[in-house]
C-alpha positions as CSV (number, residue, x, y, z in Angstrom):
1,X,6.7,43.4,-35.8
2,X,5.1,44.8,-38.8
3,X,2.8,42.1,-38.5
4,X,1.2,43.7,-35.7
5,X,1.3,46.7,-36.8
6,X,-0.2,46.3,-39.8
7,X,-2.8,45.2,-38.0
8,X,-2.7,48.4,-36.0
9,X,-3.4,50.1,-38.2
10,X,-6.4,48.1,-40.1
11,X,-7.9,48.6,-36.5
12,X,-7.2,52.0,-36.7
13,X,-9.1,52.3,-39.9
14,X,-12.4,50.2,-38.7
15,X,-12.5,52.5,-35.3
16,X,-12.4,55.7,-37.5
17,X,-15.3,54.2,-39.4
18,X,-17.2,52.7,-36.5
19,X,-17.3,56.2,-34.4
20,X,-19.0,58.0,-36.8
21,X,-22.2,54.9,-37.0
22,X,-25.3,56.2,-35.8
23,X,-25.8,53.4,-33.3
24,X,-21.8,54.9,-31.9
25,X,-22.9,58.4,-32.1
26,X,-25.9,57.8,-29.6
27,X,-24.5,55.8,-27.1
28,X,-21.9,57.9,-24.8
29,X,-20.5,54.4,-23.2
30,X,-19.5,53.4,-26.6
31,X,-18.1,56.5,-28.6
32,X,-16.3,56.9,-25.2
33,X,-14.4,53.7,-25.6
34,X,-14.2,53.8,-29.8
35,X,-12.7,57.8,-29.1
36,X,-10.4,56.5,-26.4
37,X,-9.0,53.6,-28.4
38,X,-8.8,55.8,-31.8
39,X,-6.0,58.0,-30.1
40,X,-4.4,55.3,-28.4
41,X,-3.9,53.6,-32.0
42,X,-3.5,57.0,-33.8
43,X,-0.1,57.8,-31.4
44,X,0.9,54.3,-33.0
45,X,0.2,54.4,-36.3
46,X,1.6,58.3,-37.0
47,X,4.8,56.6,-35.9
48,X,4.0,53.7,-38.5
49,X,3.1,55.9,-41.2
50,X,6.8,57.9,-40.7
51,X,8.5,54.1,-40.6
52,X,6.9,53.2,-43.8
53,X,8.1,56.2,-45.3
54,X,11.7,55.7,-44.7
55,X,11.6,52.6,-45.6
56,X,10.2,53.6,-48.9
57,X,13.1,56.6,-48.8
58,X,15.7,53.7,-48.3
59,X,14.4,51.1,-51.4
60,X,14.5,54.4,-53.5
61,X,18.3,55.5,-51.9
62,X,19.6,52.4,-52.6
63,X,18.1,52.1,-56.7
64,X,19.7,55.5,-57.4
65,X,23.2,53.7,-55.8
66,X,22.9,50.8,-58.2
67,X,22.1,52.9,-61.1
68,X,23.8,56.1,-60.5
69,X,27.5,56.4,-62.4
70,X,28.2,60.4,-61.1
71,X,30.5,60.4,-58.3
72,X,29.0,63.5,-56.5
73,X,25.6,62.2,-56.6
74,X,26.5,58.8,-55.9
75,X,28.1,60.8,-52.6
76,X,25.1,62.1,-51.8
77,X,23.0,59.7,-51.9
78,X,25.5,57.6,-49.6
79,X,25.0,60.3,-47.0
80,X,21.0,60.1,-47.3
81,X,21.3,56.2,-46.9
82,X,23.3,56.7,-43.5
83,X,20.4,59.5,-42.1
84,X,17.8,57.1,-43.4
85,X,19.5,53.9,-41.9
86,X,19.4,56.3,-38.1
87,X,16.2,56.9,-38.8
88,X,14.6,53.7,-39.4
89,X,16.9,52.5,-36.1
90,X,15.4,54.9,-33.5
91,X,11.7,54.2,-35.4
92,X,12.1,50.9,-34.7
93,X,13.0,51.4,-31.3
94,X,10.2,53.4,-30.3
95,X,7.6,51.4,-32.4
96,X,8.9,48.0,-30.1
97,X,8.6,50.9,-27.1
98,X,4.8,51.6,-28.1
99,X,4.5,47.7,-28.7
100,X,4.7,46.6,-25.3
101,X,1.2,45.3,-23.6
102,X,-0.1,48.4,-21.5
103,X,-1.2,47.7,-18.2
104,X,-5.1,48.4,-18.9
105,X,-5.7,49.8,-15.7
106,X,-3.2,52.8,-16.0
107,X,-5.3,55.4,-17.2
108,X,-7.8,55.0,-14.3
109,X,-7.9,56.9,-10.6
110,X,-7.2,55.0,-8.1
111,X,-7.0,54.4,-4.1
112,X,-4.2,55.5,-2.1
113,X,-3.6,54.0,1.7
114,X,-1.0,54.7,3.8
115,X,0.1,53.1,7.1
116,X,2.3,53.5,9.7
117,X,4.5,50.5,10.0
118,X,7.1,49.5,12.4
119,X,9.0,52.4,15.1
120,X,5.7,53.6,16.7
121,X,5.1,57.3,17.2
122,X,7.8,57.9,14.5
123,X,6.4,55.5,12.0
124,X,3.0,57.7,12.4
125,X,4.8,60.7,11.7
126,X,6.6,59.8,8.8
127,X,3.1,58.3,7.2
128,X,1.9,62.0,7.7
129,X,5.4,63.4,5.8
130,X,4.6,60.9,2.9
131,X,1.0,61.9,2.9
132,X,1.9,65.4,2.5
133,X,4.8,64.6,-0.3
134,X,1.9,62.2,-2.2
135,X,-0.3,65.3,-2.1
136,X,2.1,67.6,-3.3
137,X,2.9,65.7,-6.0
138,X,-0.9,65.5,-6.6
139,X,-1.1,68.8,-6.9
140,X,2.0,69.8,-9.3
141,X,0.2,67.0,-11.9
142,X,-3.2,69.1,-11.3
143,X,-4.8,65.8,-9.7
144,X,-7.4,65.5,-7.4
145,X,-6.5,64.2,-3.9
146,X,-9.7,63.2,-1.6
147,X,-9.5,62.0,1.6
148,X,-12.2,59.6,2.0
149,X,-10.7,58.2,6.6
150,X,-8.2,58.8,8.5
151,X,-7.0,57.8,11.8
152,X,-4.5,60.5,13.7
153,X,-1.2,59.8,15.7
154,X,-1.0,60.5,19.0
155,X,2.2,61.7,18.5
156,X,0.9,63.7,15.3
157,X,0.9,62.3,11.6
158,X,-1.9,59.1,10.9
159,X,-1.6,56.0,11.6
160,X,-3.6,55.4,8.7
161,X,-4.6,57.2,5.8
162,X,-6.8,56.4,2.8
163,X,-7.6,58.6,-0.1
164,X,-8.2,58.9,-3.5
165,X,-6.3,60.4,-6.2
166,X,-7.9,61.4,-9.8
167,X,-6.9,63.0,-13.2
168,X,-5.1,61.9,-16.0
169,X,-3.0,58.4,-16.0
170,X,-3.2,58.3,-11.9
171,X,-2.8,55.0,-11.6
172,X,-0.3,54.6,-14.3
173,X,1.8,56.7,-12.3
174,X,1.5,55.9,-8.6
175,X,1.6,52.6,-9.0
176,X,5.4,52.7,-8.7
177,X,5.0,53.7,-5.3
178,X,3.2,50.5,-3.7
179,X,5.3,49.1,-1.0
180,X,7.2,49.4,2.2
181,X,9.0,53.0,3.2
182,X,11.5,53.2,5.3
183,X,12.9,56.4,7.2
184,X,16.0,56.5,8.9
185,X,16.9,59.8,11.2
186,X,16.5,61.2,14.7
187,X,13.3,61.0,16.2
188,X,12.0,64.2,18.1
189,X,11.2,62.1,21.0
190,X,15.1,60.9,21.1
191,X,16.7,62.0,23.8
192,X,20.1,60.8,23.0
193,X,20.5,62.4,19.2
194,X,20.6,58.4,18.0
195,X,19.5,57.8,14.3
196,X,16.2,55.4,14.3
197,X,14.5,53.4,11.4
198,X,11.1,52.8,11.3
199,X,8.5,52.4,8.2
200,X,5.2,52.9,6.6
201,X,3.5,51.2,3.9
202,X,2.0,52.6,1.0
203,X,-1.0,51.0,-1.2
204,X,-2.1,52.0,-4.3
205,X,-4.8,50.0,-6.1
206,X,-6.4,51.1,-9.2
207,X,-10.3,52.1,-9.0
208,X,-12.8,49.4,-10.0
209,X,-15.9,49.9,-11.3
210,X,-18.9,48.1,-10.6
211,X,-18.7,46.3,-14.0
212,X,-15.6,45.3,-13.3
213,X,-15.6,43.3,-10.2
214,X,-18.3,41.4,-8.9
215,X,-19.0,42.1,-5.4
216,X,-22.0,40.3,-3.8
217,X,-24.5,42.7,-1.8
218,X,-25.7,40.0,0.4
219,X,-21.8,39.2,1.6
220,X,-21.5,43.2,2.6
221,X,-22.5,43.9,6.1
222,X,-23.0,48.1,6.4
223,X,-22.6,49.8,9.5
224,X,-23.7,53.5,10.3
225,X,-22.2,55.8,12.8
226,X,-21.3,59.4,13.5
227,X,-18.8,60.9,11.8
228,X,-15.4,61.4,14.4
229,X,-12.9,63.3,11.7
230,X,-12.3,67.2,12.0
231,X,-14.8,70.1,10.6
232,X,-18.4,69.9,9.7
233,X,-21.8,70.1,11.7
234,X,-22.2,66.4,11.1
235,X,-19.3,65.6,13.2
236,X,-21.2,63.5,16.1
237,X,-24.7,64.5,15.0
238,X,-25.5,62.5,12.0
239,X,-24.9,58.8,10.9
240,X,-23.5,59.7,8.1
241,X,-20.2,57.3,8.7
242,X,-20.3,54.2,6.7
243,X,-18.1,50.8,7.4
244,X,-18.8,48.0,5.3
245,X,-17.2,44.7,6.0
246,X,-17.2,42.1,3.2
247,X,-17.4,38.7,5.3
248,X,-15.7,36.4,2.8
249,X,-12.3,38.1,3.2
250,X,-12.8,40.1,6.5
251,X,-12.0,43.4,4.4
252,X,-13.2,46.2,6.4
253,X,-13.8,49.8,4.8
254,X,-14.8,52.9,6.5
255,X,-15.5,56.5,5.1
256,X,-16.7,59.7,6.7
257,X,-15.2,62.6,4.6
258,X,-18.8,63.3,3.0
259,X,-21.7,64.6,4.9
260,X,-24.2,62.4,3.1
261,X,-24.2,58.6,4.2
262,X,-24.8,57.8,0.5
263,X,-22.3,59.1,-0.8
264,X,-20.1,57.8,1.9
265,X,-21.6,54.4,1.5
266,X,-20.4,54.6,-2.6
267,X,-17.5,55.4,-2.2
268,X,-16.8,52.8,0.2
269,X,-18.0,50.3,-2.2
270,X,-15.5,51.6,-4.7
271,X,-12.7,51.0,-2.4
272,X,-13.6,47.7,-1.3
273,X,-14.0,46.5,-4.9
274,X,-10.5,47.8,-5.2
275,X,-9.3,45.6,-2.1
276,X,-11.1,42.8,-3.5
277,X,-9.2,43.2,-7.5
278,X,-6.3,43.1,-5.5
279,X,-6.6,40.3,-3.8
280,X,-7.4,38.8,-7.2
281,X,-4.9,39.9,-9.0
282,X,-2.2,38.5,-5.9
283,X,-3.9,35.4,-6.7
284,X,-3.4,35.6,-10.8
285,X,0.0,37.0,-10.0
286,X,1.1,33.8,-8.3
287,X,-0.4,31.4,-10.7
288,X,1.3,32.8,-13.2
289,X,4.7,32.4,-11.8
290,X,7.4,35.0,-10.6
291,X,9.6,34.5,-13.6
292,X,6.4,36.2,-15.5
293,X,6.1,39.4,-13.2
294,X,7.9,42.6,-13.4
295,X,9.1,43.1,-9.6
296,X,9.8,46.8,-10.7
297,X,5.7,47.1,-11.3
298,X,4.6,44.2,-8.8
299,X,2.6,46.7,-6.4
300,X,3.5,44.3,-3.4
301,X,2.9,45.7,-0.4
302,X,5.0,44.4,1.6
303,X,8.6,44.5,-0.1
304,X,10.8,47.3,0.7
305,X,10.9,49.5,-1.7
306,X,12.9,53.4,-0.8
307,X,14.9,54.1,2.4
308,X,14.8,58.1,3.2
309,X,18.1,58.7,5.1
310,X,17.5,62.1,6.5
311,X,21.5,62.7,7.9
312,X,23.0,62.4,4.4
313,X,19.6,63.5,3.1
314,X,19.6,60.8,0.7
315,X,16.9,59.0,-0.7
316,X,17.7,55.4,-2.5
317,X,14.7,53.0,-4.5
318,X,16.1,49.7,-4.1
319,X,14.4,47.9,-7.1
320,X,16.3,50.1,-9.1
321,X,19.2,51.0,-6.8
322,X,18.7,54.4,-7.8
323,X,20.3,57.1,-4.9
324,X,19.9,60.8,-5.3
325,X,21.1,63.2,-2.3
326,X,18.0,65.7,-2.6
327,X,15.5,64.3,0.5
328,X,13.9,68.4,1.1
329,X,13.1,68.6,-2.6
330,X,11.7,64.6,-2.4
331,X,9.7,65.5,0.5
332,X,7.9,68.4,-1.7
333,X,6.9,66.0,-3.8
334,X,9.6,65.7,-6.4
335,X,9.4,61.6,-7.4
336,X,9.0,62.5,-11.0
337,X,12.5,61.0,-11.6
338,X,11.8,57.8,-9.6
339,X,8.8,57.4,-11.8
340,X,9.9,57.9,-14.7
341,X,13.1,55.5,-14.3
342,X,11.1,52.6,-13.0
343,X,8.8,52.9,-15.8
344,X,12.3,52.7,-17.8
345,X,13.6,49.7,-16.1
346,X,10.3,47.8,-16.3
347,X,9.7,48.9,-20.3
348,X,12.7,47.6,-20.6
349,X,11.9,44.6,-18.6
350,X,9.0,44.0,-20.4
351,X,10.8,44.1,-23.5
352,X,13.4,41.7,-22.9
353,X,10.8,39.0,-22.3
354,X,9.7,39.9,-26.2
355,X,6.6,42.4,-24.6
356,X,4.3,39.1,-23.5
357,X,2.6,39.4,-20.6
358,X,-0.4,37.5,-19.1
C-alpha cells in the first residue's frame, strides 16, 4: 500500500509542475484534465501526508519508551502510543477506502430511460411516479434534468421516458438505480381493492463523447418528422423531430424536446453512443467473468432490483436487502440512503477482492 502511494504522490508532484507549462496553460482540453486529476490526487495525498506523520509521531513515541526511566512520563507517552496506534488504524482504512479503482465514468452526466414493464396501464403509471421521484431527487442535488422523448400512457404516466440528467458526479450516483422496479398496491382501475404487482425498468448509462465511442456516420440512418410532444409552435409545423437508427444493432433513438432539428439530431447522437458503450461494456462484462463484477454496481437492466409495497409503505433493495418503511418520503425523492449504502456494500466489495478490477 505505500507502494502506491508513494507513487501517488510522485504523480501528484509532476501534475503540479506540468499545469503551470506554457504548452498546459494554452490548451483548455489539457489544463482541464491536469486540474481535474491534481485534486483527485491532492484528496489522496493530504490523507498520506497526515499517515506519514503519525507514523513519524509513533517511531518517536516508542524511542522516548525505550529510553525514558520517569514513571509519569513513561505514562504519558503510553497514552500518546494508544491515540497514535487509533489513528494510524482509521488512516489506514480510509487510505485502502481512497485506494480502490474508481469507476472512470462517475463524474460524467449521463442518460436516464424509463419504461413501463409488466401490469399495463399500472406499469405506465408507476414509470410516471419514478420519473417524478428521479426528478425530485434531481433537483435536491441542484442537477439538471432534460427531457429529450417521451411517450404518454393512456391511462396517464409514460410508457417510456428518456432524459438526461447533469451536474456534479451524476452518473456516479444514479448508477445504483439501473434495473427492474417493482410496485405492488391497488390499482385505481381495481375494482375489487386487490393488491397488484407490476414493473418498470430503469436505465441509466453514462454520457459518451464522441472521442469516446466510435460510431460510424455511414451505419446511422436519420429520419425527420414533426415534433408530436406538448407546447411549442413547432409542434406539427416543423421537422424538427430526429430518429436515428444505427443499423448494426437496430438501436433506435428519437428526440423532439428542442425546436432546432440540430440540436435535436446531437443530442440523439449522444444517446445512441451511450446505447452503443453499453452494449460494449455487456460484452467486456461477460468476458471478464461474473466472479469479477460487482452485482451491487452491475447496471443490468433487467435484474430486479427494489420492490415498493405501498400497503405497508415499505420500500426494500434486494441486492442489499435493505427495507425501510418510509415509501411517501421515497417517492419525493429521498434514495440518498439507498445510494449511499450500495456504494458501501460495493466499496466494500471492491475491497475484499484486494481493489482489482478490470
Amino acid at each position: 500500500m505505500l507502494d502506491k502511494l508513494q507513487a501517488i504522490k510522485d504523480r501528484f508532484e509532476e501534475v503540479g509542475q506540468l499545469i503551470i507549462q506554457p504548452d498546459a496553460m494554452s490548451d483548455m482540453g489539457k489544463y482541464t484534465k491536469l486540474s481535474k486529476e491534481y485534486k483527485d490526487l491532492e484528496k489522496v495525498v493530504t490523507v498520506f501526508n497526515e499517515y506519514q506523520l503519525v507514523l513519524e509521531n509513533l517511531k518517536n513515541t516508542k524511542t522516548i519508551l525505550e529510553k525514558e526511566k520517569d514513571p509519569d512520563f513513561r505514562e504519558m507517552a503510553k497514552e500518546e502510543l494508544d491515540e497514535l496506534k487509533d489513528k494510524q488504524a482509521e488512516l489506514e482504512k480510509e487510505l485502502r477506502k481512497m485506494l480502490i479503482p474508481k469507476d472512470p465514468n462517475d463524474s460524467k452526466d449521463c442518460i436516464l430511460e424509463i419504461r413501463a414493464g409488466t401490469g399495463g396501464d399500472e406499469a405506465s403509471i408507476f414509470a410516471g411516479d419514478l420519473f417524478r421521484m428521479y426528478e425530485r431527487f434531481c433537483e435536491k442535488q441542484n442537477w439538471n434534468l432534460t427531457v429529450l422523448d417521451l411517450t404518454f400512457g393512456s391511462a396517464g404516466g409514460y410508457k417510456e421516458i428518456i432524459s438526461t440528467v447533469s451536474g456534479a458526479d451524476v452518473y456516479g450516483m444514479l448508477k445504483y438505480e439501473s434495473g427492474v422496479h417493482r410496485v405492488q398496491r391497488v390499482p385505481t382501475t381495481e375494482t375489487q381493492g386487490r393488491v397488484h404487482t407490476s414493473a418498470a425498468s430503469v436505465a441509466v448509462l453514462p454520457e459518451m463523447e464522441e472521442v469516446e465511442v466510435h460510431l460510424d456516420m455511414n451505419e446511422v440512418r436519420k429520419d425527420t418528422y414533426c415534433s408530436s410532444g406538448p407546447g411549442g409552435q413547432s409542434v406539427n409545423t416543423t421537422y424538427s423531430a430526429v430518429r436515428l437508427t444505427h443499423e448494426p444493432t437496430g438501436i433506435v433513438v428519437t428526440c423532439q424536446d428542442q425546436k432546432s432539428q440540430i440540436k435535436n439530431f446531437e443530442k440523439a447522437l449522444k444517446v445512441l453512443r451511450s446505447r452503443i458503450y453499453e452494449i460494449e461494456l455487456a460484452k467486456h462484462n461477460e468476458s471478464v467473468g461474473a466472479q469479477r463484477k460487482s452485482m451491487v454496481g452491475s447496471g443490468d437492466r433487467s435484474d430486479k432490483i427494489r420492490t415498493y409495497n405501498y400497503p405497508q409503505s415499505r420500500v426494500t433493495d434486494h441486492r442489499i436487502n435493505k427495507t425501510v418503511y418510509n415509501l411517501p418520503e421515497i417517492m419525493e425523492g429521498s434514495i440518498e440512503d439507498f445510494i449511499e449504502a450500495l456504494r458501501f456494500a460495493e466499496n466494500a466489495e471492491k475491497m475484499k477482492m484486494g481493489g482489482t478490477e478490470e
